[in-house]
FITI-722832 format. One line per field, with one value per residue (C-alpha): x, y, z; residue in three letters. Coordinates in Angstrom, 2 decimals. Each point is the difference from the previous one (the first is absolute). Layout:
xx	c(X,...)
yy	c(Y,...)
zz	c(Z,...)
res	c(ala,...)
END
This chain:
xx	c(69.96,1.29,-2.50,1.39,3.61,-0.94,-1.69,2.96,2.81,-2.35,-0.26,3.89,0.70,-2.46,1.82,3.22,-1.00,-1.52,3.32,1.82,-2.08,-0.08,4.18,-0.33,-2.35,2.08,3.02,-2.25,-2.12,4.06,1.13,-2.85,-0.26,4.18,-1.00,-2.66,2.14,3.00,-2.74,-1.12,3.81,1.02,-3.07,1.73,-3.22,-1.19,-3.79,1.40,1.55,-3.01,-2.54,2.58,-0.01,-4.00,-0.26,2.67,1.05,-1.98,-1.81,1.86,3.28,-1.33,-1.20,3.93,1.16,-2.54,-2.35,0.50,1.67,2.83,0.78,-0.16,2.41,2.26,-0.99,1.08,3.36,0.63,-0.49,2.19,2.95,0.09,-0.95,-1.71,-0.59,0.43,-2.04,2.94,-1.95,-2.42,1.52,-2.54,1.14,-2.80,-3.49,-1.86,-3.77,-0.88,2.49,3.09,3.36,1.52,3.25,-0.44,3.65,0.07,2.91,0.56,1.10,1.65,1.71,0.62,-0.41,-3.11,-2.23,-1.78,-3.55,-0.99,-4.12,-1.99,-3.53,-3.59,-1.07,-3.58,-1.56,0.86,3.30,1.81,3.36,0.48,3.44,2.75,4.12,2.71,2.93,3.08,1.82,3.21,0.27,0.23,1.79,2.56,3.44,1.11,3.60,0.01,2.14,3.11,-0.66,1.32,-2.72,-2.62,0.09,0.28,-3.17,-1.71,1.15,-1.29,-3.33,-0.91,1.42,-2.32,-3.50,1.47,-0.37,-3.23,-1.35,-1.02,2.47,1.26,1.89,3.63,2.09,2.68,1.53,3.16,1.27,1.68,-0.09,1.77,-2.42,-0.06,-2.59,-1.97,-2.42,-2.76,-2.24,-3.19,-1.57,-0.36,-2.96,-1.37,-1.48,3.39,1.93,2.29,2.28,0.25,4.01,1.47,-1.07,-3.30,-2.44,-2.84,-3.66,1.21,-3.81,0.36,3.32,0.75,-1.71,3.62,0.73,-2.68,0.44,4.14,-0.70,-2.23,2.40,2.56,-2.17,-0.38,3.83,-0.10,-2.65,-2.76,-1.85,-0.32,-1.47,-2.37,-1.06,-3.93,-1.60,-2.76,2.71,2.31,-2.79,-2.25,-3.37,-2.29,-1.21,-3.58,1.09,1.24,2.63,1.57,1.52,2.04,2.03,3.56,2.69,0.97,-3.26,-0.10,3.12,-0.56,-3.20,-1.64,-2.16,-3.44,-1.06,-1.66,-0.76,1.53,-0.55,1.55,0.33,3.60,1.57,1.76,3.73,-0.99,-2.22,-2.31,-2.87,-2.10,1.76,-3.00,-2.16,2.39,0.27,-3.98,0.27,3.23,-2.51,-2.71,1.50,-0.79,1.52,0.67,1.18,1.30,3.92,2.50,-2.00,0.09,1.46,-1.57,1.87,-0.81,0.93,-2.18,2.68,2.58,-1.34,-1.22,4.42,0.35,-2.81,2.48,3.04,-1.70,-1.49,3.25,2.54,-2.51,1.48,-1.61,0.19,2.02,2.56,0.70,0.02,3.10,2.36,-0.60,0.20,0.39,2.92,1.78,-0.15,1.49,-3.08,0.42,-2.67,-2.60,-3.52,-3.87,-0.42,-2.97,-1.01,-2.14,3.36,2.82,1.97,3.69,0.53,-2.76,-1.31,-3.81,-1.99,-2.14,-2.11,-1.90,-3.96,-2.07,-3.11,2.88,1.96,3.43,2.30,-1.60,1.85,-0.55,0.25,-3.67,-0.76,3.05,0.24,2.21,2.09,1.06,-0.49,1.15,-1.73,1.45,0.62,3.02,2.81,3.50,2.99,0.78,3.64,-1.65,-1.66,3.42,1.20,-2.93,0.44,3.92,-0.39,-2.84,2.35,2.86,-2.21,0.62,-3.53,-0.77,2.31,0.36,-2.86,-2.13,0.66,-0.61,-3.54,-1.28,1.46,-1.33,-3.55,-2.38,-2.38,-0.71,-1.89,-1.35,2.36,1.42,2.00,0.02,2.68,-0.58,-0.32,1.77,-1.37,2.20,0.08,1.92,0.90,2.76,0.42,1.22,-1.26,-1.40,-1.18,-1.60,-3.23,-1.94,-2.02,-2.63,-2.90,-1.10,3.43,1.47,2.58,2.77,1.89,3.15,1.43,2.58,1.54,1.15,1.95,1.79,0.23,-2.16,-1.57,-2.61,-1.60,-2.98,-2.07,-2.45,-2.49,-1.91,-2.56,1.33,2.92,2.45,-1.49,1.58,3.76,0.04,-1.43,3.23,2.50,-1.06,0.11,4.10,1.50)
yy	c(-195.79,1.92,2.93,0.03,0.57,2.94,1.70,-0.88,1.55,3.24,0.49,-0.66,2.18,2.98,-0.67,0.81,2.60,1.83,-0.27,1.57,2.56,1.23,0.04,2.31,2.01,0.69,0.69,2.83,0.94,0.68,2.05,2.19,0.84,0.66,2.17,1.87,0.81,0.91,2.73,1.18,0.53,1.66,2.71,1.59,0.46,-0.67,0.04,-2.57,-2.36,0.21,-1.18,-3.02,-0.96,0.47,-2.34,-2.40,-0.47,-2.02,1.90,-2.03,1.18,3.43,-0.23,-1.00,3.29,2.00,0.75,0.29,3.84,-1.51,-2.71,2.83,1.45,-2.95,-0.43,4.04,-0.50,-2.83,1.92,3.47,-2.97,-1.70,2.89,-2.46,-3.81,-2.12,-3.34,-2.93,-3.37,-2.52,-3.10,-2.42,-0.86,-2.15,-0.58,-0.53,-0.81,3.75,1.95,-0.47,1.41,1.90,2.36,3.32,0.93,3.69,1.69,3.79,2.63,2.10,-2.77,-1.54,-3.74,-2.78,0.14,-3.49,0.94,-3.25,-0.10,-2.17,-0.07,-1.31,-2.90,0.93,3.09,3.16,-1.20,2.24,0.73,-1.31,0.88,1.70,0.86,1.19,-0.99,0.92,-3.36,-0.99,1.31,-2.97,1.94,0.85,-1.15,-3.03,0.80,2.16,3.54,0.11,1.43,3.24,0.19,-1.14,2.33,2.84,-1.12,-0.40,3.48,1.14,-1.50,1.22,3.88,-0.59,-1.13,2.92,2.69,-1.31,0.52,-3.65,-1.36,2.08,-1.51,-1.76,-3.12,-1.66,-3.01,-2.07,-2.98,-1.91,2.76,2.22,3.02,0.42,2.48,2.40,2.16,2.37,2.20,2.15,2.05,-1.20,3.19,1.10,2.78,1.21,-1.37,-1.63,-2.55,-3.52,-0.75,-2.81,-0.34,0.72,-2.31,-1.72,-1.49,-3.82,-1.21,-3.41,-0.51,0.18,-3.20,-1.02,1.95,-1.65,-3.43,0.69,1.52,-2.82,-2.46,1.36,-0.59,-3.55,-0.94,1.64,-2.63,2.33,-1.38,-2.78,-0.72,-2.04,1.96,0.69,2.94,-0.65,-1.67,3.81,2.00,-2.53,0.56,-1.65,-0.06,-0.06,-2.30,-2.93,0.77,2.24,-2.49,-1.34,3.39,0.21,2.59,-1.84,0.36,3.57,0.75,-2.01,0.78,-2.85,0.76,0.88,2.72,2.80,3.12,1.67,3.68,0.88,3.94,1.12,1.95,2.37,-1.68,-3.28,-1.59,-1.04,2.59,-2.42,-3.30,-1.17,0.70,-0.96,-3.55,0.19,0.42,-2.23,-2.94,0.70,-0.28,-1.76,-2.80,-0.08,-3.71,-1.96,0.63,-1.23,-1.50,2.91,3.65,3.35,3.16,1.72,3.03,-0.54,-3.56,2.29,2.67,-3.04,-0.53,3.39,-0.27,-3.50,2.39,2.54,-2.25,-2.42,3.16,2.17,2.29,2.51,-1.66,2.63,0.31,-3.98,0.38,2.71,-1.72,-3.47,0.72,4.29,-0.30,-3.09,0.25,3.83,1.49,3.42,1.33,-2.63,0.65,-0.36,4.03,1.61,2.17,2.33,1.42,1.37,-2.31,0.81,-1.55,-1.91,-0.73,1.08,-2.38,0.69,-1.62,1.13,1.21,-0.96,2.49,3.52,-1.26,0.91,-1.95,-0.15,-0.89,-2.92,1.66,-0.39,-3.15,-1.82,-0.55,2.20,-2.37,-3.36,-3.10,-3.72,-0.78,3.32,3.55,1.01,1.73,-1.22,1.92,-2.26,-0.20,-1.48,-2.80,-0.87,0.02,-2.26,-1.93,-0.49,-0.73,-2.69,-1.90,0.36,-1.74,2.98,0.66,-3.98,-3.07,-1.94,-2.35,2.19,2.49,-3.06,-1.11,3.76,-0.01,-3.37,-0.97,-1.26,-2.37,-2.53,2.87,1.21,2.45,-0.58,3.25,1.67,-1.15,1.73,3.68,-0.30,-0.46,-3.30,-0.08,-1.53,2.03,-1.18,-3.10,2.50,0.25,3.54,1.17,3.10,1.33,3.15,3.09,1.61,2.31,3.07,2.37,-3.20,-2.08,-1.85,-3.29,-1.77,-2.81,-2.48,-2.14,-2.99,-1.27,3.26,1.70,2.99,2.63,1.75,2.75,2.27,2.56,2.23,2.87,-0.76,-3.02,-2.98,1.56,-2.79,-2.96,1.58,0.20,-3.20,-1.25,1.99,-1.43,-3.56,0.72,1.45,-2.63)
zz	c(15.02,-2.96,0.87,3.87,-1.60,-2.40,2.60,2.38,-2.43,-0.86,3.70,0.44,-2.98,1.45,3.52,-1.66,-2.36,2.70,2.16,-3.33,-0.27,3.62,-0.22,-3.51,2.20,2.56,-2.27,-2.29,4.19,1.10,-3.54,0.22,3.70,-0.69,-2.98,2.50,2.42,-2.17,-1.82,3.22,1.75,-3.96,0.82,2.57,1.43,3.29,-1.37,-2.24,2.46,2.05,-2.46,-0.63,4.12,0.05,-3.13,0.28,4.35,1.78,3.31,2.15,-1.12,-0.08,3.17,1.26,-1.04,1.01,-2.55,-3.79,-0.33,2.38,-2.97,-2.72,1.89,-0.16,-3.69,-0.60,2.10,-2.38,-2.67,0.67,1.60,-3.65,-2.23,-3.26,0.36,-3.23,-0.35,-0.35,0.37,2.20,1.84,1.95,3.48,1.75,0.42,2.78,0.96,0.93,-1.88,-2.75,-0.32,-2.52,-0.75,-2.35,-1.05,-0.73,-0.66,1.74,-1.90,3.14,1.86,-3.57,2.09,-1.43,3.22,0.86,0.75,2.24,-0.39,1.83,-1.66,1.01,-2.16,0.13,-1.80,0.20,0.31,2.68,0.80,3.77,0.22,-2.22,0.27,-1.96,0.41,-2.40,-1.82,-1.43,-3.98,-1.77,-2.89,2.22,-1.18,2.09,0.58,2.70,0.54,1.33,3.61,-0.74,-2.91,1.98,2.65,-2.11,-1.96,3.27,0.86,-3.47,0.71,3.28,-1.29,-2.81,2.06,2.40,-3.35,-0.34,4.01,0.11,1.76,3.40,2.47,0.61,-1.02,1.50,-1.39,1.68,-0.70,2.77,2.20,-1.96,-1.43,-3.84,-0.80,2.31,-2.03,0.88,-2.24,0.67,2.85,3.85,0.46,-3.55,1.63,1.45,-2.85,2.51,-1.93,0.89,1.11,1.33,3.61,-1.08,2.02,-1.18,0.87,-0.10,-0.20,0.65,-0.29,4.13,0.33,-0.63,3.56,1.73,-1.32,0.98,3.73,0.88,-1.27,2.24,3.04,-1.31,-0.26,3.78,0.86,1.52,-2.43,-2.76,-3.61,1.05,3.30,-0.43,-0.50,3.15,2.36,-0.67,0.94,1.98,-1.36,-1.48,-4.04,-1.03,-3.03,0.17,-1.75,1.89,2.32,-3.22,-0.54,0.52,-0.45,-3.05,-2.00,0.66,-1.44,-3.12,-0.40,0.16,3.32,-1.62,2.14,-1.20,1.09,3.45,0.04,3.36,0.52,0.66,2.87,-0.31,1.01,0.02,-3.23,2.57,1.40,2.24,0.58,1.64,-3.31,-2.25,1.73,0.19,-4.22,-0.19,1.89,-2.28,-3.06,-3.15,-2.19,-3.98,0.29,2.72,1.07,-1.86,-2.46,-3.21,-0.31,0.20,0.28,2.83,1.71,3.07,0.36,0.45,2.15,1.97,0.07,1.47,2.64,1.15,0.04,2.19,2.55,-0.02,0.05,2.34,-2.07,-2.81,-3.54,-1.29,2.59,-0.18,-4.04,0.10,2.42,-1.64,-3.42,-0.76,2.88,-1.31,-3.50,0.47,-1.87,1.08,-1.60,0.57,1.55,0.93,-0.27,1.08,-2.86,2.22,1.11,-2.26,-1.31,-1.55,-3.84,-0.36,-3.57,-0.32,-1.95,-2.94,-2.36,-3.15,0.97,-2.81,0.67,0.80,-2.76,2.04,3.01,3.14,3.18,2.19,3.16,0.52,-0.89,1.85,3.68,1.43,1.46,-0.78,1.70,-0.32,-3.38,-1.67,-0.54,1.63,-1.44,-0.82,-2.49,-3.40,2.10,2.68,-1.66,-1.52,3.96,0.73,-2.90,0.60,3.91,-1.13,-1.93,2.16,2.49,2.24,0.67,0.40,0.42,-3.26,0.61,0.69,-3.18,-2.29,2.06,-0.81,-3.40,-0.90,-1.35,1.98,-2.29,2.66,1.81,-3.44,-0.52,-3.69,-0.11,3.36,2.97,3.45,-0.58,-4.00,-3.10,-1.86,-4.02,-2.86,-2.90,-2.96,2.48,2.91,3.09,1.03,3.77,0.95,0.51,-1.72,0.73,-1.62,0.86,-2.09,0.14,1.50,-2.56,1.32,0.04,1.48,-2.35,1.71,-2.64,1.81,-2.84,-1.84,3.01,-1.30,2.21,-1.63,2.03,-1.55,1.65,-1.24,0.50,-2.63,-0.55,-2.36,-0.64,0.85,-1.74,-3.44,1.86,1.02,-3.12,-1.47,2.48,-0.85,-3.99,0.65,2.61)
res	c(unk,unk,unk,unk,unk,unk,unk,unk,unk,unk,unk,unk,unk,unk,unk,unk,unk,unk,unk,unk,unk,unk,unk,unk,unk,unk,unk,unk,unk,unk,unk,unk,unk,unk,unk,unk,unk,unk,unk,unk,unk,unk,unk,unk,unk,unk,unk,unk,unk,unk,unk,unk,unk,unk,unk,unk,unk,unk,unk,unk,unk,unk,unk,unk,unk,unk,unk,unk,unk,unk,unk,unk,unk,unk,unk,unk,unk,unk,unk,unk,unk,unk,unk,unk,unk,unk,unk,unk,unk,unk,unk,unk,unk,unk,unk,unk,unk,unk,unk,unk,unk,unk,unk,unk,unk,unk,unk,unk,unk,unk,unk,unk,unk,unk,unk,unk,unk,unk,unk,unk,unk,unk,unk,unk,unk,unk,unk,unk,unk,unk,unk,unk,unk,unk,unk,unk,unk,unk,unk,unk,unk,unk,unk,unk,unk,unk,unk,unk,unk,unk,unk,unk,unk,unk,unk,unk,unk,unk,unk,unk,unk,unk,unk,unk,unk,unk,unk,unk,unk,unk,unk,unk,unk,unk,unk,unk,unk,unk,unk,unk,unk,unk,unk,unk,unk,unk,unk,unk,unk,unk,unk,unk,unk,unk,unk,unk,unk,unk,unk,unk,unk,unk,unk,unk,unk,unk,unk,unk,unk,unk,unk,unk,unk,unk,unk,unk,unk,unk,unk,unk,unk,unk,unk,unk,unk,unk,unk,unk,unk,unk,unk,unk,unk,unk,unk,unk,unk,unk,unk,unk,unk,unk,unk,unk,unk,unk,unk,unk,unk,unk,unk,unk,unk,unk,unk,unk,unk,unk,unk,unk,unk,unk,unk,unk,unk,unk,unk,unk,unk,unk,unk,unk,unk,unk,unk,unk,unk,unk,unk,unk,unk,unk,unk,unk,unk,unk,unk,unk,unk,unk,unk,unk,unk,unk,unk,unk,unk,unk,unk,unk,unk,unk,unk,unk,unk,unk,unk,unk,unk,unk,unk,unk,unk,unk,unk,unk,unk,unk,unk,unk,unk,unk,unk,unk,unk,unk,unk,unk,unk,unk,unk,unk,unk,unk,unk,unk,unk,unk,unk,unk,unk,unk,unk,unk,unk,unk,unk,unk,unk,unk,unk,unk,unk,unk,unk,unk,unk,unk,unk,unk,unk,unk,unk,unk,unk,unk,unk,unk,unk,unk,unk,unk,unk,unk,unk,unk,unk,unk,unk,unk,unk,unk,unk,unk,unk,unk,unk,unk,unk,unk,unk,unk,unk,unk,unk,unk,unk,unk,unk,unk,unk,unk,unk,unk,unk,unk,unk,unk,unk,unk,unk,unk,unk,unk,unk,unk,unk,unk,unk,unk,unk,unk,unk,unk,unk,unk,unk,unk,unk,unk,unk,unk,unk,unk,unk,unk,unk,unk,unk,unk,unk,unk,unk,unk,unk,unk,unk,unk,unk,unk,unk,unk,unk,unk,unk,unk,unk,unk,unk,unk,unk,unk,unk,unk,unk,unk,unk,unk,unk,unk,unk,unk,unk,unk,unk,unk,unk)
END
């Protein structure tokens, strides 16, 4: 009996020696892959960077971005955006049966912010980096009695000249309060090869930002009745899904995300986002499922374009026209639109992002699609997002219960932070609406503050640049 009990506590005690162990693994398998990637993005050295992806990405995430000199790339636009990263400290976030979580906090020496490198790491040897993002945090340091507002928006104005003197951030800034404008600000160059100057009607690549505008227009057609939250996708366009699954999907998963399709890949026409309706349907039937409806959340661009296809066929109108008399017309944003880049376009901001292998900017023009569609990549003026921002929450695009269903979190469908067509956070206690953009040359953001009243507006030419203003904004009010 005594012999059972030793050899029951030894195998207890290796059990939970073996579980400490693995947790000081993963702490000292986190520090060094943060210490290997802060060496590689300090070379300044696209070689560099590429021998870290090749030793420390896994294929598949390689394979997402299209081969390994696409994520040096990244890696080298990282690098020129924060000039030096310092090594702060480690923090454990989970663990999981495949993989483990873990936040690097390095601190930037351009945007002078502590970036939160999120991590997510393979458990089993050679452990790979499956996913990575920086994001710019609060400064902890920061004195905790806040400016006067005077203070603060002439620190914020100090700030953006100052990343504007150093070419990493280029864009423009409006802030408001209540509807009343207290800061517009704009620094660099719309075309670096025509040294044309940003001003303030400068329009911008929203990236994802307009699937606000889709999310709003279709909303509208609800409150009309043509159609309802719960109308099915099959039933709209009667036809038939391969999965399952289909059968489950309504309008309201697709604008929260939470419908699990995957890819779409319909070709677009040339007025309408829609070459071949009778292929796209044909694609649209055959399409595949990440989970079943309403059940989890995936972002998904496809779910939205999916939105615009409904618009078109309900409307039997073109996407774009429907888009600028429900929501470009009403909110008064003059300067709102879908261009079509293969024509010319009058102040438009050109986007550009850092090219690892040239060492110099490169523009986007030939990466992006040259015209926007439902998911993203339109163009809209700082001035007009404050328009569409103050007609929101006037509930002059939608009636009252219908601006606080979009603007409300959907975590019954799986949606934890996303309403219909908005992004929903909390920060300080507040409650903050908007959505984001971002794409290489693409860096933009529209902050509601539901609470304060705050109306942040950034746009940028220029990749990541405006994580590090908002990241200032929050620090000063």
């Amino acid at each position: 009996m005594r012999t059972k009990s030793i050899l029951l506590f030894a195998a207890l005690c290796f059990v939970n020696c073996w579980a400490s162990a693995v947790t000081i693994n993963h702490n000292v398998i986190a520090k060094e892959m943060a210490f290997n990637l802060t060496k590689a993005i300090n070379s300044n050295d696209y070689h560099e960077m590429l021998k870290f992806v090749e030793a420390n990405i896994t294929e598949g995430t390689i394979q997402r971005v299209g081969g390994a000199e696409n994520y040096a790339d990244y890696l080298t636009a990282e690098s020129f955006f924060h000039g030096e990263l310092q090594y702060k400290s480690i923090k454990e976030v989970s663990k999981g049966e495949n993989s483990f979580r873990m936040d690097a906090f390095l601190h930037s020496k351009n945007t002078e912010f502590v970036y939160r490198v999120e991590m997510t790491i393979s458990n089993q040897a050679p452990h790979k980096l499956s996913r990575m993002r920086l994001r710019a945090v609060p400064d902890i340091n920061a004195p905790q009695i806040k400016p006067t507002t005077n203070e603060a928006i002439s620190a914020l104005t100090r700030y953006i000249e100052r990343l504007g003197q150093h070419d990493v951030f280029s864009g423009a800034i409006l802030l408001a309060k209540n509807n009343t404008i207290l800061l517009e600000k704009s620094v660099g160059l719309a075309s670096k090869r025509f040294n044309a100057p940003i001003n303030s009607a400068t329009r911008f690549n929203l990236g994802s930002m307009n699937k606000m505008f889709t999310a709003v227009t279709i909303l509208r057609l609800v409150e009309r009745g043509e159609l309802s939250l719960s109308s099915p996708l099959h039933s709209l366009f009667n036809i038939k899904g391969k999965s399952p699954e289909f059968e489950k999907v309504q309008i309201q998963h697709l604008l929260s995300h939470t419908s699990g399709v995957g890819q779409l890949q319909c070709e677009k026409g040339e007025d309408s986002i829609i070459d071949s309706w009778e292929n796209c349907l044909e694609k649209l039937s055959n399409i595949s499922f990440n989970f079943s409806p309403g059940t989890n959340y995936r972002y998904s661009s496809d779910g939205m374009f999916i939105i615009g296809m409904i618009i078109e066929y309900i409307t039997q109108s073109s996407y774009y026209d429907v888009l600028e008399e429900e929501v470009f017309n009403t909110a008064e944003m003059v300067g709102a639109e879908c261009l079509d880049l293969q024509y010319p376009v009058k102040n438009a901001a050109i986007g550009y992002y850092y090219h690892g292998k040239k060492q110099q900017w490169r523009n986007n023009l030939f990466i992006h699609a040259r015209k926007g569609d439902p998911a993203g990549g339109c163009y809209a003026s700082a001035n007009d997002l404050f328009k569409f921002a103050s007609a929101l929450t006037s509930n002059k695009l939608l009636n009252k219960h219908m601006t606080e269903l979009a603007m409300t979190a959907k975590p019954k469908l799986g949606a934890e932070n996303y309403g219909f067509g908005f992004i929903v956070r909390e920060s300080n206690g507040q409650r903050i609406v908007g959505h984001n953009g971002s794409f290489p040359g693409v860096s933009s953001q529209l902050d509601m503050n539901l609470d304060s009243g705050y109306t942040l507006v950034v746009l940028s030419n220029h990749s990541f640049a405006a994580d590090p203003i908002i990241a200032k904004f929050n620090q000063l009010f």
